[in-house]
C-alpha positions in Angstrom: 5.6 22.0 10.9 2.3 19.8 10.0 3.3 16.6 8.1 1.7 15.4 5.1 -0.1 11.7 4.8 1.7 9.8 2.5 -1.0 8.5 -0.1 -0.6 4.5 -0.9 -2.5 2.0 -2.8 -3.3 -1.7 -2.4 -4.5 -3.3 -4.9 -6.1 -7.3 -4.4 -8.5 -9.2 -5.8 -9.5 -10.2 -2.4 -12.1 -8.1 -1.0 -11.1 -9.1 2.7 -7.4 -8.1 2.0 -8.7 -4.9 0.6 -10.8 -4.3 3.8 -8.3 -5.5 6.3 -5.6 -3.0 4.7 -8.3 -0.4 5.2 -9.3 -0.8 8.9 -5.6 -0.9 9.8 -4.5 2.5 8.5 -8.5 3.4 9.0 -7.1 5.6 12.1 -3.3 6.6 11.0 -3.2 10.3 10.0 -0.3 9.5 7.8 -1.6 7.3 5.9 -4.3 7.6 2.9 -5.2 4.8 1.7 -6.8 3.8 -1.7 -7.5 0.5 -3.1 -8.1 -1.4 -6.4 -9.4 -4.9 -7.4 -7.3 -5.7 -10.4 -4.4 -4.4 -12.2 -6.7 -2.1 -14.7 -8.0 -0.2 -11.6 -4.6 -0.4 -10.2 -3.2 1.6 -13.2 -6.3 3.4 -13.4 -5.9 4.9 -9.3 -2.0 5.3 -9.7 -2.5 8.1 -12.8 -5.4 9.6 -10.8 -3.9 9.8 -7.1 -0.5 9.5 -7.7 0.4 7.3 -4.6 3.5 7.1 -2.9 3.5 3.4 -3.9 1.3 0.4 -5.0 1.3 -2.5 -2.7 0.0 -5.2 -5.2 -1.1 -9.0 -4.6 2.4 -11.0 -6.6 0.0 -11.9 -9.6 -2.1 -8.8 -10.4 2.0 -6.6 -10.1 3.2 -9.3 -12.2 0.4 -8.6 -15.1 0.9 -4.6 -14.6 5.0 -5.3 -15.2 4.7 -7.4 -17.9 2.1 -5.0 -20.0 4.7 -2.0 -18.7 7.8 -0.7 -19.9 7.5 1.6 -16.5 4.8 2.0 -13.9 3.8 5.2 -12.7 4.6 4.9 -9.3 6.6 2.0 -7.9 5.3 -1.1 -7.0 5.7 -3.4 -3.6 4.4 -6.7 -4.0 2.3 -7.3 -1.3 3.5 -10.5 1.4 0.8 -12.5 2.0 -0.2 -14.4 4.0 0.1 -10.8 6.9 -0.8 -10.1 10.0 -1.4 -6.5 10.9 2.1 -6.1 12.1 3.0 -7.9 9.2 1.3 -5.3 7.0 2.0 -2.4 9.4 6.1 -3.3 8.9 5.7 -3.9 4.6 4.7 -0.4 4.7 7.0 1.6 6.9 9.5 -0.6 5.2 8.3 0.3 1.5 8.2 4.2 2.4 11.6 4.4 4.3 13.0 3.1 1.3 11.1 5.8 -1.1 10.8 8.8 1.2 13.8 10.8 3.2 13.6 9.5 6.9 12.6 13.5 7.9 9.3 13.0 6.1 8.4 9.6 7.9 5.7 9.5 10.4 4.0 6.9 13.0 2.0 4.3 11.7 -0.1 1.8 13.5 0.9 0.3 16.7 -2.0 -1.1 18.8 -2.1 -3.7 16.0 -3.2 -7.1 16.6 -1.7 -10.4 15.3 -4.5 -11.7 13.6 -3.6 -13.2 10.2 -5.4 -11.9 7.0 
């Protein structure tokens, strides 16, 4: 049975984060991922793709939760500073916790330990 990519968002005001997030899940066929500068974009991406989750830098989730009585995915504030392990592990954790362990699939694992 073909698994689906689980669809996630990062959203940073930093555009290396952004970039780093990118070319680690750049080759994972389970992942898709979006991202968004500031919390307007955030809000913007989650109605439009509907992500699995938002991993969001601690200031911009803190402005989307305060103007929100309920986001429209949930939100995983985003441990900084990461290596790619680092990052690789946040996200495995963040959907193991959201999606039924059946529906999980590999992530990652040739990743380096350079710190973002």
């Amino acid at each position: 049975m073909p698994h689906m990519a689980h669809r996630i968002l990062i959203a940073d005001p930093n555009k290396t984060v952004r970039l780093a997030a990118q070319m680690i899940f750049a080759k994972s066929p389970d992942v898709i991922l979006a991202t968004a500068i500031n919390s307007f974009d955030a809000l913007n991406k989650m109605h439009l793709l509907k992500p699995v989750f938002t991993l969001m830098d601690a200031e911009l989730a803190h402005q989307l939760c305060t103007n929100l009585s309920r986001t429209p995915c949930p939100v995983v504030v985003l441990r900084k500073p990461f290596s790619t392990v680092d990052l690789v592990a946040q996200v495995r954790e963040a959907l193991s916790s959201l999606i039924p362990q059946s529906q999980n699939q590999s992530y990652p694992t040739e990743a380096s330990e350079n710190n973002v």
